[in-house]
FIKE-767515 format. One record per residue (C-alpha): residue in three letters; x, z, y. Coordinates in steps of 0.05 Angstrom, whole numbers, plus 5000, padded with zeros to 4 digits. Layout:
<recs>
ALAXZY;...
</recs>
This chain:
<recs>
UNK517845085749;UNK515844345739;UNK509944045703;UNK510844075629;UNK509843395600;UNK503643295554;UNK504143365483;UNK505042715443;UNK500142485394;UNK503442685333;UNK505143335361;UNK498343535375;UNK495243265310;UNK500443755281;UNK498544375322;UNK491544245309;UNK492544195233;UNK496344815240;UNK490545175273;UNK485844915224;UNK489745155166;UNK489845905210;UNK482445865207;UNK481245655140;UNK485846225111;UNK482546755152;UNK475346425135;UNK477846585058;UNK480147235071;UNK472447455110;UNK469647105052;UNK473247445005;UNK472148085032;UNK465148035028;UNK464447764964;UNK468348494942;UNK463348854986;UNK457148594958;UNK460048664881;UNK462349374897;UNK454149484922;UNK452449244855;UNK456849694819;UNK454450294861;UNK446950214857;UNK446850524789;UNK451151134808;UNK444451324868;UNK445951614927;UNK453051824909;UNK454551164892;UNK451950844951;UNK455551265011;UNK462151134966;UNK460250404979;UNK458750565051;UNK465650845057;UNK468750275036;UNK464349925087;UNK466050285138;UNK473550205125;UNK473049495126;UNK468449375187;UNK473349375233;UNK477148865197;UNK471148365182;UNK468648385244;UNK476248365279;UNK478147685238;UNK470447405241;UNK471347375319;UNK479047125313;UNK477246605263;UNK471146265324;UNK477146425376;UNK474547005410;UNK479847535419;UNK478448275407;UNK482948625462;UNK486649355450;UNK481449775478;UNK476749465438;UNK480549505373;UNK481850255386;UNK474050355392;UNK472850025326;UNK478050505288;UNK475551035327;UNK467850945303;UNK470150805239;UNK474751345227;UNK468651755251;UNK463851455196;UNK467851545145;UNK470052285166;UNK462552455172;UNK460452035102;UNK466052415059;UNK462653035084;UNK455852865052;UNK459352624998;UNK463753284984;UNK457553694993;UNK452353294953;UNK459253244893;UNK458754114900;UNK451454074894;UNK451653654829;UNK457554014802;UNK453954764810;UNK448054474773;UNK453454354714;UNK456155024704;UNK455755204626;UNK450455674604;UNK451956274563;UNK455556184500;UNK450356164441;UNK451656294368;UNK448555654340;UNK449654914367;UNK444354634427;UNK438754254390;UNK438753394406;UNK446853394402;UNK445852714401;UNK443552564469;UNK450452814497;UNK453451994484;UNK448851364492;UNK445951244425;UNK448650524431;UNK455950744436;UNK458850954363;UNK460751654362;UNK468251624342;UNK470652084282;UNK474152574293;UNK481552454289;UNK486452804234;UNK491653264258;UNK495952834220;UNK494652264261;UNK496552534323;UNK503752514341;UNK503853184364;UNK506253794311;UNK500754144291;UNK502154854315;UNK503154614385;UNK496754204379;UNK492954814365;UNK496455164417;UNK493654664464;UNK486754654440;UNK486655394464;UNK488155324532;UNK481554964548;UNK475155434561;UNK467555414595;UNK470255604662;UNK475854974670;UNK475154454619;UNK470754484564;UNK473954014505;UNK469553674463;UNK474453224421;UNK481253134415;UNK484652354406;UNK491152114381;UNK494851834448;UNK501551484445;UNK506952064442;UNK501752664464;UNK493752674467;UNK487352594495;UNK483353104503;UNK475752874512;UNK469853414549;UNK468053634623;UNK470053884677;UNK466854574690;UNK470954744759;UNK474454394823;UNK479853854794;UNK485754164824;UNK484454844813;UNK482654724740;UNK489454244735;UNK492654824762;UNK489155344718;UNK490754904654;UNK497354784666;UNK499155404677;UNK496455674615;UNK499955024581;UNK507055284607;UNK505656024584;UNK504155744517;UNK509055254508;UNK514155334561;UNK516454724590;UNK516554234546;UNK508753864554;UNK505753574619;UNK497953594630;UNK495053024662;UNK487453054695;UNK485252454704;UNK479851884702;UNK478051524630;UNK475050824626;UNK468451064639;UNK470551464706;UNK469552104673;UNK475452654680;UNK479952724620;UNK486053144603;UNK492252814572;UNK497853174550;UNK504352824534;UNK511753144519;UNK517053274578;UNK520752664543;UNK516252234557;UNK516952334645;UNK520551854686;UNK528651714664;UNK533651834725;UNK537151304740;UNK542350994692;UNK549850804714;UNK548750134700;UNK542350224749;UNK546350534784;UNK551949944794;UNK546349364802;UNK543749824869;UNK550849844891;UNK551449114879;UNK545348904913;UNK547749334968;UNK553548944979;UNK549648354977;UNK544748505029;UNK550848615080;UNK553047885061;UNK545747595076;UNK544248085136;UNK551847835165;UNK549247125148;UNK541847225187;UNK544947425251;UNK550146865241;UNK544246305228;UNK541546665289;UNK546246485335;UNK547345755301;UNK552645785253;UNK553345845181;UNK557746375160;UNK559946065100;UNK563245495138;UNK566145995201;UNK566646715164;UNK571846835220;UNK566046865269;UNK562547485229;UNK564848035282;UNK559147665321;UNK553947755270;UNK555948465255;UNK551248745317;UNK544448355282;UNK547548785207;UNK548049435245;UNK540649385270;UNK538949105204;UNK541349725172;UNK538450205223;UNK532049915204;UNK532749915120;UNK536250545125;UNK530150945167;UNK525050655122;UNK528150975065;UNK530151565100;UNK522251675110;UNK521351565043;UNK527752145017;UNK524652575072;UNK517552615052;UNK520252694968;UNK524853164991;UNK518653605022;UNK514653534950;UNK520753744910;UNK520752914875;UNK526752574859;UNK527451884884;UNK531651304851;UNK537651014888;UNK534450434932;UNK534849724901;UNK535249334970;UNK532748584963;UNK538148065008;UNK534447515030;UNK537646945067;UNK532146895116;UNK531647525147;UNK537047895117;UNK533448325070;UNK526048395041;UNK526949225040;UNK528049534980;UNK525149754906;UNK524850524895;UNK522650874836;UNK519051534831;UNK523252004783;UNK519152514777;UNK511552654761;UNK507752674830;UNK502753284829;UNK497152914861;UNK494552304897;UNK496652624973;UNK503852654958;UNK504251924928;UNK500151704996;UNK504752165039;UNK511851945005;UNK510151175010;UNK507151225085;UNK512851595104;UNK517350975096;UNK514750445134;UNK512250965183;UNK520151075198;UNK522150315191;UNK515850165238;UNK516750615290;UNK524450355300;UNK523349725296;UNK517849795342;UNK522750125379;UNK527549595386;UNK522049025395;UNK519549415451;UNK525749615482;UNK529048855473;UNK522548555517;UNK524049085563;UNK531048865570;UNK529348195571;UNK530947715637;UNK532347025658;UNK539746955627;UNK539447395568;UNK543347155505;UNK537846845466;UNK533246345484;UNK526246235443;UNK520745675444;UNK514746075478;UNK510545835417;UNK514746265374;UNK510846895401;UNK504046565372;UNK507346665298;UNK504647395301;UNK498247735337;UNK501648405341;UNK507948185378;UNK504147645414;UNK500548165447;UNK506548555459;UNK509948025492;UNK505047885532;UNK504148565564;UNK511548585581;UNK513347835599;UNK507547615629;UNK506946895655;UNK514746755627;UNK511746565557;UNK508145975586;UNK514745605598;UNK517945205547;UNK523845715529;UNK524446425537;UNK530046775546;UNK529747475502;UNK535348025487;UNK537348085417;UNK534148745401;UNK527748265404;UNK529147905343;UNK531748485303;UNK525148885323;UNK521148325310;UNK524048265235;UNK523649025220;UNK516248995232;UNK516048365191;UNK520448685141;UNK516049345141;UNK508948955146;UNK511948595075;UNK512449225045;UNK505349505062;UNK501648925026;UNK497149334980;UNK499749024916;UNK503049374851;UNK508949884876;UNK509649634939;UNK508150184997;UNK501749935015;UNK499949904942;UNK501350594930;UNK497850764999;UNK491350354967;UNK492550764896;UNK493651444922;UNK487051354969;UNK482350874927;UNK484950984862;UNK487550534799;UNK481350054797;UNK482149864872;UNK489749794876;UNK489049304811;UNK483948974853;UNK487548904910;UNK494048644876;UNK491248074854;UNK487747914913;UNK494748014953;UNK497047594903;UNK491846964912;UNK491847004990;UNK499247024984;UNK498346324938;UNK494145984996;UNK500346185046;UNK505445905010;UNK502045215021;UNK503545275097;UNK509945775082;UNK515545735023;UNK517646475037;UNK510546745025;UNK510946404953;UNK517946794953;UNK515147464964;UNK509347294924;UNK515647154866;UNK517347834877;UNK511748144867;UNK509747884798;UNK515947984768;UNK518748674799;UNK512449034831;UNK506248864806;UNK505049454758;UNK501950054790;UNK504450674798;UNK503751204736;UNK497651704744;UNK499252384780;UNK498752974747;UNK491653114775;UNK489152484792;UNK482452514809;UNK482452964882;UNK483052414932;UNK486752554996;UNK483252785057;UNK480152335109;UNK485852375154;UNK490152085107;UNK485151405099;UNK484751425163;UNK492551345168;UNK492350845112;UNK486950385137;UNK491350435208;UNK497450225171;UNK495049665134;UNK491149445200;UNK498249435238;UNK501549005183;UNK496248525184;UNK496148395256;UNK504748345251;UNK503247705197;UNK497447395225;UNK498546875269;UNK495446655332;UNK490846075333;UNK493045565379;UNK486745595423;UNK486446355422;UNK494246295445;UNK493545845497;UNK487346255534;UNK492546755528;UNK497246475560;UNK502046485500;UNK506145755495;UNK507345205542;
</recs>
C-alpha cells in the first residue's frame, strides 16, 4: 500500500467544518438534555420525596447518554465494555429506585383507604379543592350526551372499595367521571369494567386514566366511538404505496450500482437482489409488530409503507385498531417491530463484513464508515486496518444491513406514532412523549442544515405522525423496569446507528484514510 497523498486545503477546511458542525449538534443535544433535567427537578420538588426519585429515574436513564455524548463531543471515545457498564449501573438504579418508589406509592395509597360510610356529609367539604380553583356546577343530565338510564347505570358501578365518584362531566360522545382512586389501577380498571359490561353489555368502554392535574380519572365513551378498521379506499392507497416502494427499492439498488433505472429499466433483474433484502427487512419489522398484536388479541391496520428514493423505503405507517388494555402492550407491540427489522438487518450488516474481501462487488470510500458510530465500530472489529485505505471493498449484504438499521433507527425516534414514540408514551407517559416530539422535531431542524433527508423525515413527521397515540384503557400502570430498561437500550442503539463519527475521534480509530 503506498503513501496516501495529503489532503488539499479545501478538502480539509471541509472536513473540519464538518466536524465542527458534529460537535455543535451534539453540544445542543447535552445542552438540551440538561436544560429538561433541571426543569423536570423543578417540577418535582413540590411533589417531596415521590417526586424527587421520579426525577432521579429520569436521571438515571439519561446518564448514560449525557455522559456518553459529553465525552464524544471533547473526542474521547467510550469503548463497548464501557458502554455496557454504564447501562448496566443504570439499569440497576433505576430497578432499585422504582422499588422505593412502588413501596413508598403502597404506603401513601393504604393511608387513603375510605373510612366507614357515615350518615351525614364530613364537616370542611370545602378543603377537598383549592379554594382558589372554582368549584364547577354540577352538570345536567341533559347536557351529557349520554341517555339518561345508561348514565345512571354507570354512576352505580363506582363504590369506596375501587373508585369513589365525586362528580360526573359532560365529555364529547361519553363522560368524565371525576373522584379517587381507592384500590390498585389495574385491578380497579378491571373491577369497573367488568361491572360496566354486566350492566350494559358491550356497548361502553371505561378508560382509567390521568386528568390535567395528574390525578386518575375514569372516562367512559360508547363502542362507536373505538378505532374504525380500515376502509377499502385505505385499503387501495396501502396497496398503492406498496407498489411504489418496489419501484423505489428497484431504483436504490439500481443508483447503487450506478445507473438510473429510469433510463436502463432493462438492467432491473440486477437491482432485484438489493429489493429482496429490502423486503426481508420491511417485512420482519412488521412481522414483529403482527406478532406481538396477534399475542394481545389487537387488530393492526394494513401497513402504509413510505418509498423513498434514497434508500428505498422510510418503513411504514400502522394504525392500532383496537383499544390497547394498558401501557405494556403498546410498549411491547411497537418494540416488537424494530426489534425484528434490527436484529436482520443487523444480521445482514454483520454477515456482509464477514463476507467481505479484497475483490468483492462493491467498493466504498473508508470515510463512509465514519457516517455512523454503531457501524463504525462494527466495521472496525471485523475489517481491521482495511478501512484506513482509500476504498474498501464490501459485499452487498453490507449496504442493505447498513440501511435496515438506518431504516429501523428512523423509526425509533421518540416522536408522535412513530415506534420510539410509542416506546417513550407507553413508558413515560403522554406529557413526556409530547415533550419529546417536539424536541425530535427541533434537533431534526438543526440536521437538516447539514442533511436534506433529515428535513424529509422531519416532513413526515409533522404531517402523518406527530399526534400521539390514544390513551389505553388503563393508563396509568406503567410497565415494569425491564421493559425501560429495553426502551432506554433501544433508543440508545438508534442513536449510535445516526450519529456520526467526529473526524478526530475517526481517525484515532483508525476509520478513513
Amino acid at each position: 500500500m503506498g503513501i496516501l497523498p495529503a489532503k488539499t486545503g479545501v478538502s480539509a477546511h471541509v472536513e473540519e467544518g464538518r466536524g465542527s458542525g458534529i460537535m455543535v449538534i451534539t453540544g445542543l443535544i447535552l445542552l438540551a438534555a440538561i436544560a429538561i433535567l433541571v426543569w423536570g427537578y423543578r417540577r418535582a420538588l413540590p411533589y417531596g420525596t415521590v417526586g424527587i426519585l421520579a426525577w432521579l429515574q429520569s436521571l438515571v436513564l439519561m446518564a448514560p447518554w449525557l455522559l456518553f455524548f459529553g465525552l464524544f463531543a471533547l473526542g474521547i471515545y467510550v469503548n463497548l465494555a464501557g458502554v455496557l457498564l454504564l447501562l448496566l449501573g443504570s439499569t440497576g438504579l433505576y430497578i432499585y429506585l422504582g422499588r422505593r418508589l412502588r413501596a413508598l406509592g403502597q404506603d401513601m395509597l393504604s393511608t387513603q383507604r375510605p373510612a366507614p360510610a357515615m350518615d351525614s356529609p364530613p364537616e370542611n367539604t370545602d378543603r377537598l379543592e383549592p379554594l382558589d380553583q372554582p368549584t364547577p356546577a354540577p352538570a345536567a343530565p341533559a347536557a351529557i350526551a349520554l341517555p339518561p338510564e345508561d348514565l345512571t347505570q354507570i354512576e352505580g358501578i363506582f363504590g369506596l372499595d375501587t373508585y369513589f365518584r365525586t362528580e360526573t362531566i359532560p365529555y364529547d360522545q361519553g363522560a368524565i367521571f371525576r373522584g379517587n382512586l381507592r384500590g390498585e389501577p389495574a385491578a380497579t380498571q378491571a373491577t369497573l369494567a367488568e361491572r360496566l359490561e354486566e350492566r350494559l353489555g358491550d356497548r361502553y368502554r371505561l378508560f382509567l386514566v390521568e386528568n390535567l392535574e395528574q390525578k386518575p380519572t375514569v372516562v367512559v365513551l360508547p363502542a362507536t366511538a373505538d378505532p374504525v378498521k380500515t376502509t377499502p379506499a385505505q385499503w387501495a392507497l396501502a396497496g398503492v404505496l406498496a407498489i411504489a416502494t418496489l419501484f423505489t427499492g428497484l431504483e436504490a439498488g439500481a443508483i447503487l450500482q450506478g445507473f438510473d433505472l429510469l433510463q436502463d429499466f432493462s438492467r432491473w433483474r440486477a437491482a432485484l437482489p438489493f429489493l429482496v433484502a429490502l423486503l426481508v427487512i420491511l417485512l420482519s419489522h412488521e412481522a414483529g409488530h403482527w406478532i406481538a398484536a396477534r399475542r394481545y388479541g389487537v387488530r393492526l391496520s394494513p401497513p402504509f409503507f413510505i418509498p423513498a428514493w434514497q434508500i428505498g423505503a422510510f418503513g411504514s405507517l400502522t394504525r392500532f385498531e383496537s383499544l390497547l388494555p394498558n401501557r405494556s402492550v403498546l410498549f411491547d407491540i411497537s418494540l416488537a417491530g424494530p426489534a425484528a427489522g434490527g436484529i436482520i438487518s443487523l444480521a445482514m450488516l454483520v454477515g456482509g463484513l464477514l463476507l467481505s474481501h479484497p475483490g468483492s462487488a462493491f467498493q466504498i470510500p473508508s470515510g463512509f464508515f465514519q457516517g455512523s458510530v454503531l457501524i463504525g465500530a462494527l466495521a472496525k472489529v471485523v475489517l481491521g486496518s482495511a478501512l484506513q485505505a482509500p476504498l474498501v471493498d464490501i459485499h452487498p449484504l453490507t449496504i442493505m444491513g447498513w440501511l435496515g438499521l438506518v431504516i429501523t433507527a428512523l423509526n425509533l425516534m421518540p416522536a408522535g406514532q412513530l415506534d420510539g414514540g410509542r416506546m417513550v408514551q407507553a413508558i413515560y407517559g403522554r406529557k413526556t412523549a409530547n415533550r419529546t416530539t417536539v424536541f425530535t422535531l427541533v434537533v431534526l431542524a438543526l440536521v437538516a442544515l447539514a442533511n436534506p433527508l433529515a428535513l424529509y423525515w422531519a416532513g413526515v413527521i409533522v404531517i402523518l405522525q406527530r399526534t400521539l397515540e390514544r390513551p389505553c384503557l388503563n393508563d396509568i400502570s406503567e410497565p415494569n423496569d425491564a421493559r425501560a430498561a429495553l426502551g432506554l437500550l433501544a433508543l440508545f442503539l438508534a442513536l449510535t446507528v445516526l450519529l456520526p463519527l467526529t473526524p478526530s475521534l475517526a481517525g484515532r480509530l483508525g476509520i478513513g484514510a
